[in-house]
N, C-alpha and C positions, 0 to 999 in steps of 0.2 A: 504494500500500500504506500502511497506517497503520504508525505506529513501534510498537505490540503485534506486530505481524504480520511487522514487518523483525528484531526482537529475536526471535521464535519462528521464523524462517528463520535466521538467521545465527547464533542456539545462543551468542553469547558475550558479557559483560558491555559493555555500551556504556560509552562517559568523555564527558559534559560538555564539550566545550572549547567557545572563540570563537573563530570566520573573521577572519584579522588582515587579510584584504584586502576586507571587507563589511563593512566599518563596524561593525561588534561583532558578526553574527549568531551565535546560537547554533545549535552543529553536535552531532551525535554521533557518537563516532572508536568504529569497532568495528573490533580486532585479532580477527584470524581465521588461526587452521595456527600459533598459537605456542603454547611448552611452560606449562604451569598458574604455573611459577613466572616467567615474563617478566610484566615492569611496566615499560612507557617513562611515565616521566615527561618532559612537555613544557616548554617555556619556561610561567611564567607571566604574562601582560597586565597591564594595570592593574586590572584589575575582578577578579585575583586567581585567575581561570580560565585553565585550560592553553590556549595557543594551539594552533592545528590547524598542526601540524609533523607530519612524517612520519620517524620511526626508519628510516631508509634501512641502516643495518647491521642492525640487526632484520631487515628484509624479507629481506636479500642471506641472513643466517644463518639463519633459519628458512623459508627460502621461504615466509613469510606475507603476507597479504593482510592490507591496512586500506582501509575502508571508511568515509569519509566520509556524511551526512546530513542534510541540513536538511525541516523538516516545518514545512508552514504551520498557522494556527489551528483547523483541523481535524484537525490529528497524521496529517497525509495527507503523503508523500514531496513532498517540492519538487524538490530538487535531492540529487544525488550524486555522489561520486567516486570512484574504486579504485584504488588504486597493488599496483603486483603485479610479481612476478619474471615474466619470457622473457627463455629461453636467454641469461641470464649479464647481461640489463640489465630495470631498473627502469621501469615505464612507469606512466603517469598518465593514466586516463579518465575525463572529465568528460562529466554529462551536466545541462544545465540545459534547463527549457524552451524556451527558443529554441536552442537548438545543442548540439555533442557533439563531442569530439574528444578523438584521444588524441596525448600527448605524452608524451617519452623522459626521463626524470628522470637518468638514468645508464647 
């Protein structure tokens, strides 16, 4: 999918950050299922951009989903992730082109 077409799916304002475990990449953190007035502000990097952190009390209180992104030089999906509430914990699925998996955050 192109990032026009993930942003006219997922319906909510994307944020800029950097992958602090990729070497700088730039991502885009889309919150999704939170109320109009939540704003998680992230750590910010050296380059001044929010790092890709995840509001884990956010997710718990509004059973919200965040939606990681990276789009290669074609604004075509590369890589993604989604951290999401089940039944009372937090989990984390990655999906890169070579592999997928989900892992228990909380």
């Amino acid at each position: 999918m192109t990032k026009e077409a993930v942003d006219a799916l997922l319906k909510v304002q994307a944020v800029r950050v950097v992958d602090s475990e990729r070497s700088g990449v730039i991502m885009r953190r889309y919150d999704i299922g939170f109320p109009k007035t939540y704003q998680f502000q992230a750590t910010k990097g050296s380059s001044g951009m929010e790092l890709d952190e995840i509001d884990v009390d956010g997710v718990k209180t509004y059973n919200g989903i965040v939606v990681f992104a990276t789009y290669d030089n074609k604004n075509e999906a590369q890589r993604y992730s989604i951290v999401y509430l089940e039944q009372g914990k937090i989990y984390h699925y990655i999906h890169n082109p070579d592999y997928e998996k989900t892992e228990m955050i909380q």
